[in-house]
FITOR-911137 format. One line per 3 residues: number of its first residue (from 0); their letters; for each residue x, y, z of N, C-alpha, C. Coordinates in pm, 1 decimal, always signed. Example, Ala and Ser with C-alpha at 12.3 -4.5 7.8 and 13.67 -1.06 7.14 Angstrom:
0	as	+1319.0:-569.0:+780.0:+1230.0:-450.0:+780.0:+1320.0:-330.0:+780.0 ~ +1285.0:-225.0:+708.0:+1367.0:-106.0:+714.0:+1290.0:+3.0:+787.0 $
This chain:
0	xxx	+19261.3:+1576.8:+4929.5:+19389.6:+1511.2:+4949.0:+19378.5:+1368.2:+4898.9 ~ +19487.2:+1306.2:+4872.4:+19489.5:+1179.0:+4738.9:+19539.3:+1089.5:+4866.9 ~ +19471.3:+980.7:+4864.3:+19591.6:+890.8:+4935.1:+19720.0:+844.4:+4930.7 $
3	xxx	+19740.7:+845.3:+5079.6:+19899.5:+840.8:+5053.9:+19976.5:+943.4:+5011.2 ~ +19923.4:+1099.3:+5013.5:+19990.3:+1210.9:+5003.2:+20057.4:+1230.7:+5121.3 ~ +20201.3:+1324.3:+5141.5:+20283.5:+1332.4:+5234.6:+20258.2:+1481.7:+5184.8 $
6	xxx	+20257.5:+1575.2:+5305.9:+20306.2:+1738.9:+5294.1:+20429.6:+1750.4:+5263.7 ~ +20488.7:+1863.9:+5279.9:+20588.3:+1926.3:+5236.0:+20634.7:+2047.8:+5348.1 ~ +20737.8:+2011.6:+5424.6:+20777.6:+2146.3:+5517.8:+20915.1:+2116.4:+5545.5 $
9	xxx	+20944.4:+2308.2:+5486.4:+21115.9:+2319.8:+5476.6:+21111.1:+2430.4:+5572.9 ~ +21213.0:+2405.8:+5642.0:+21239.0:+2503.3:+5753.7:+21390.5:+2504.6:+5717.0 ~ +21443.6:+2655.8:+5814.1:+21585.3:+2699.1:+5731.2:+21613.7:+2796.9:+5910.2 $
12	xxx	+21749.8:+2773.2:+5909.9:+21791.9:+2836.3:+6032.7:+21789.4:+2968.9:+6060.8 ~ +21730.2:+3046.7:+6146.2:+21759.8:+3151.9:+6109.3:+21902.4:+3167.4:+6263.3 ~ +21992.8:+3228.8:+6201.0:+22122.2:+3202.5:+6326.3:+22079.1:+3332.0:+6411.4 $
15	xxx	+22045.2:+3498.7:+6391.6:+22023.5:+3572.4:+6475.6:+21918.2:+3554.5:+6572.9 ~ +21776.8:+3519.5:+6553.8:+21683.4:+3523.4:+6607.1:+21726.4:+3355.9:+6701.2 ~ +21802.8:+3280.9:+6661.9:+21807.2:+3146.3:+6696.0:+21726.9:+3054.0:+6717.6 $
18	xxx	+21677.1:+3041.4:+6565.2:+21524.6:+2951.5:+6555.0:+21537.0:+2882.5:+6437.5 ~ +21464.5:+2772.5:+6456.5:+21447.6:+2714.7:+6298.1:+21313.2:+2765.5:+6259.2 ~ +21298.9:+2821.5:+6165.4:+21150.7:+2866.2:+6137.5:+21117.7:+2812.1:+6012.2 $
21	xxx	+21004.5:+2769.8:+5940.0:+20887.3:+2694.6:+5832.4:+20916.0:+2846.6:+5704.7 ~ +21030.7:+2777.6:+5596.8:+21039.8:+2875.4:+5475.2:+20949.0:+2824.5:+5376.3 ~ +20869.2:+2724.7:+5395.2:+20802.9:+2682.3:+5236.6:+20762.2:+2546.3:+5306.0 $
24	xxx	+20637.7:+2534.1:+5269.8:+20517.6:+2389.5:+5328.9:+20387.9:+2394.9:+5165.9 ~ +20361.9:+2281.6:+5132.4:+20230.9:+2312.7:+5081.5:+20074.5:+2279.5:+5158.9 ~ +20106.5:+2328.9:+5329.1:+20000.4:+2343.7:+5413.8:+19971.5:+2467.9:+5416.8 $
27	xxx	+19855.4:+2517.1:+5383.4:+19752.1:+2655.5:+5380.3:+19795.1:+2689.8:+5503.3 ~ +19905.6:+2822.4:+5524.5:+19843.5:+2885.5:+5683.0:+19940.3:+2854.5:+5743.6 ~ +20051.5:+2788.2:+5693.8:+20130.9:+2679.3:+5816.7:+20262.1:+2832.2:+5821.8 $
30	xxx	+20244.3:+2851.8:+5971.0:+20362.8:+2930.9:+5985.8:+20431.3:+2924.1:+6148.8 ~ +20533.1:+2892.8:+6199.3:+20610.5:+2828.0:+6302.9:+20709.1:+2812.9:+6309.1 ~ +20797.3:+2842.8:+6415.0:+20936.4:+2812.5:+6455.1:+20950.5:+2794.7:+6596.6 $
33	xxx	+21090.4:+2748.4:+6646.8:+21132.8:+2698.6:+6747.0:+21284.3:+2699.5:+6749.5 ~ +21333.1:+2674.0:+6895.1:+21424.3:+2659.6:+6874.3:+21554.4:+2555.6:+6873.8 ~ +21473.9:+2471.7:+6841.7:+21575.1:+2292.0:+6783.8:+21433.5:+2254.4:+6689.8 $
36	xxx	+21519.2:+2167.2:+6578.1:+21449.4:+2070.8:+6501.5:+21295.8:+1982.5:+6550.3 ~ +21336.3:+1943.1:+6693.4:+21269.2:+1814.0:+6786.4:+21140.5:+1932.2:+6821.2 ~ +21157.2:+2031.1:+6874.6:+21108.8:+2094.0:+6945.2:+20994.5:+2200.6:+6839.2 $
39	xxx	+21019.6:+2218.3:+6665.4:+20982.0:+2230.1:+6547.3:+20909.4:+2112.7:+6532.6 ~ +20915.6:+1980.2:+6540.9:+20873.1:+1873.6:+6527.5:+20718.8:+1880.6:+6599.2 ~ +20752.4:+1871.7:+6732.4:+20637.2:+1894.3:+6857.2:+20508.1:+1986.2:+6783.8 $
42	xxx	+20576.3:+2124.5:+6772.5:+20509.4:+2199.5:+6698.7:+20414.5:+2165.9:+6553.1 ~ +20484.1:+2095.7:+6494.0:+20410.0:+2066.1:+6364.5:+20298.8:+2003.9:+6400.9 ~ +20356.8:+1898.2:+6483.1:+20232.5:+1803.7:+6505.5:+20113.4:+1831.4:+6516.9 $
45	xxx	+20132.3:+1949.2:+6616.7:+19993.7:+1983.8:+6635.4:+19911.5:+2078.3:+6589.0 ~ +19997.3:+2108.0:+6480.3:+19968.6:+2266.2:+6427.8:+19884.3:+2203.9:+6257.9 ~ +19976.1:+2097.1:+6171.7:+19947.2:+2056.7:+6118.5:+19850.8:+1998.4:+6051.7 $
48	xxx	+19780.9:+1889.8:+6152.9:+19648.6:+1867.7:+6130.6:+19513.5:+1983.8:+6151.5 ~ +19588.7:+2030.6:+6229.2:+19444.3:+2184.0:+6265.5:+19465.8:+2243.7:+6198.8 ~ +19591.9:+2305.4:+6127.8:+19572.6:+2411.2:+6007.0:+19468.8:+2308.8:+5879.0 $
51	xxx	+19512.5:+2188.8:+5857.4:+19460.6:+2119.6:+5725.6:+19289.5:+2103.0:+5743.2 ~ +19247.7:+2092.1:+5865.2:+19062.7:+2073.1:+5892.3:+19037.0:+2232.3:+5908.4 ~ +19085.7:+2301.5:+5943.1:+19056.4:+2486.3:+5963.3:+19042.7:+2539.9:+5817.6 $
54	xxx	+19127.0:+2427.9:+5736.1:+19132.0:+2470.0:+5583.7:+19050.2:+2412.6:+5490.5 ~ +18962.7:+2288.1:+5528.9:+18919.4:+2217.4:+5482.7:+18985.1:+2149.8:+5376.1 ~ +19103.1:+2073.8:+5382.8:+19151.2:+2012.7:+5339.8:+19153.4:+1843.6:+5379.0 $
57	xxx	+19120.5:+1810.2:+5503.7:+19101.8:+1711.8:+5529.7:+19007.8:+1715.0:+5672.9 ~ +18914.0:+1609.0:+5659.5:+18833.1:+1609.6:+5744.0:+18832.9:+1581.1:+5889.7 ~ +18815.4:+1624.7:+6009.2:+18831.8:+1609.1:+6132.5:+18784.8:+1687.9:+6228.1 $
60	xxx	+18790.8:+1676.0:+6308.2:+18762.8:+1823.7:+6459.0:+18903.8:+1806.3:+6569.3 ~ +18874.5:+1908.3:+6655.0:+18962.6:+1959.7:+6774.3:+18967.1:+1851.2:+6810.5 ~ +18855.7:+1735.7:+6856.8:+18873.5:+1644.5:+6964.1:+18948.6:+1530.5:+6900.9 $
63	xxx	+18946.3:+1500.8:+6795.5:+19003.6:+1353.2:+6737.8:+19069.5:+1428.1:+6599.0 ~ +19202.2:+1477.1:+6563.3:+19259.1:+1532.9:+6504.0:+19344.0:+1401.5:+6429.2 ~ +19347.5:+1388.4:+6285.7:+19401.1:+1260.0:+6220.8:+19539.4:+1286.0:+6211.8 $
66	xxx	+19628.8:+1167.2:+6260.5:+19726.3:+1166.6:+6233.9:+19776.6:+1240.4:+6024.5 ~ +19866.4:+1289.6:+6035.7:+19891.2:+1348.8:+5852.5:+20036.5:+1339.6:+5868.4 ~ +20076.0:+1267.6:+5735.2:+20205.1:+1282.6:+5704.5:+20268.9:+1352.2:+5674.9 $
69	xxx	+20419.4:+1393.8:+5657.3:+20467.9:+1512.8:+5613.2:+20612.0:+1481.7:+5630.0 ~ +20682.6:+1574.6:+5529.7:+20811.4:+1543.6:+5501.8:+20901.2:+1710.7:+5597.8 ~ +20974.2:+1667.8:+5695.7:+21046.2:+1830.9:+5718.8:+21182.7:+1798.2:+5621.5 $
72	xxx	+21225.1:+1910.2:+5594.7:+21334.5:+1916.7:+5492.4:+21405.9:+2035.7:+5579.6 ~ +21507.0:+2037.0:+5674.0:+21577.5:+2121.4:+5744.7:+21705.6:+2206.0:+5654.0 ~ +21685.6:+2317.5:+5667.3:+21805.4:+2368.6:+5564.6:+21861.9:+2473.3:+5629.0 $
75	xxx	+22032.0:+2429.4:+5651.6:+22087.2:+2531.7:+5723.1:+22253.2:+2584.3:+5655.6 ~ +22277.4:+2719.3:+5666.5:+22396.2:+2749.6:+5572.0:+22494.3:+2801.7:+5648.1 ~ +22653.4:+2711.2:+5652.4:+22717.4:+2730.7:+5751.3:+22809.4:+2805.9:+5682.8 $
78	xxx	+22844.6:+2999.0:+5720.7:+22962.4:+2983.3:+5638.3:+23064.8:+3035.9:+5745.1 ~ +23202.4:+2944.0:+5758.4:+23311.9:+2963.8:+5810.7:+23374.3:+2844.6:+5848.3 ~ +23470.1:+2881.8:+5885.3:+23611.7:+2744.4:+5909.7:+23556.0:+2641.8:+5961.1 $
81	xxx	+23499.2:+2534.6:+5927.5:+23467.7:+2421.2:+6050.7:+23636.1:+2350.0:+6105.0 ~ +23734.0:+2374.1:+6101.6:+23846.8:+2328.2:+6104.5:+23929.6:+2419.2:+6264.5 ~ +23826.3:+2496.6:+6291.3:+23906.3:+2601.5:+6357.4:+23799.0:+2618.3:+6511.4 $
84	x	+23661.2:+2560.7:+6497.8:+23606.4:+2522.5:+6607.7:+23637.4:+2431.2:+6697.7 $
């Protein structure tokens, strides 16, 4: 990893299951959902750095896990009247 690299994680609504779930990350392994954004957030956090040292992508252990940056990109597709809610 280069300094000053940021990940990449797009999550996309799914409306039946009622979750936001992880459609595309360039983290090895990264797979997760929830059900609010905040609560997806929580999740990354901690999922994030342990998938990237499990992958050997960046160096660390369980006990002192490095903060890693990352971009979420939320994508959700509304189709019907917003005029009528």
């Amino acid at each position: 990893m280069t300094p000053g690299h940021k990940f990449y994680v797009k999550a996309e609504w799914d409306e039946k299951a009622g979750v936001w779930f992880v459609s595309g990350s360039d983290v090895p392994g990264l797979n997760a959902e929830a059900g609010s954004p905040e609560k997806l957030l929580d999740v990354l956090a901690d999922l994030i750095p342990s998938l990237l040292v499990a992958n050997g992508v960046i160096d660390g252990n369980d006990d002192a896990l490095p903060n890693v940056p990352y971009s979420l990109m939320l994508d959700s597709l509304y189709a019907g009247d917003a005029h009528n809610q």
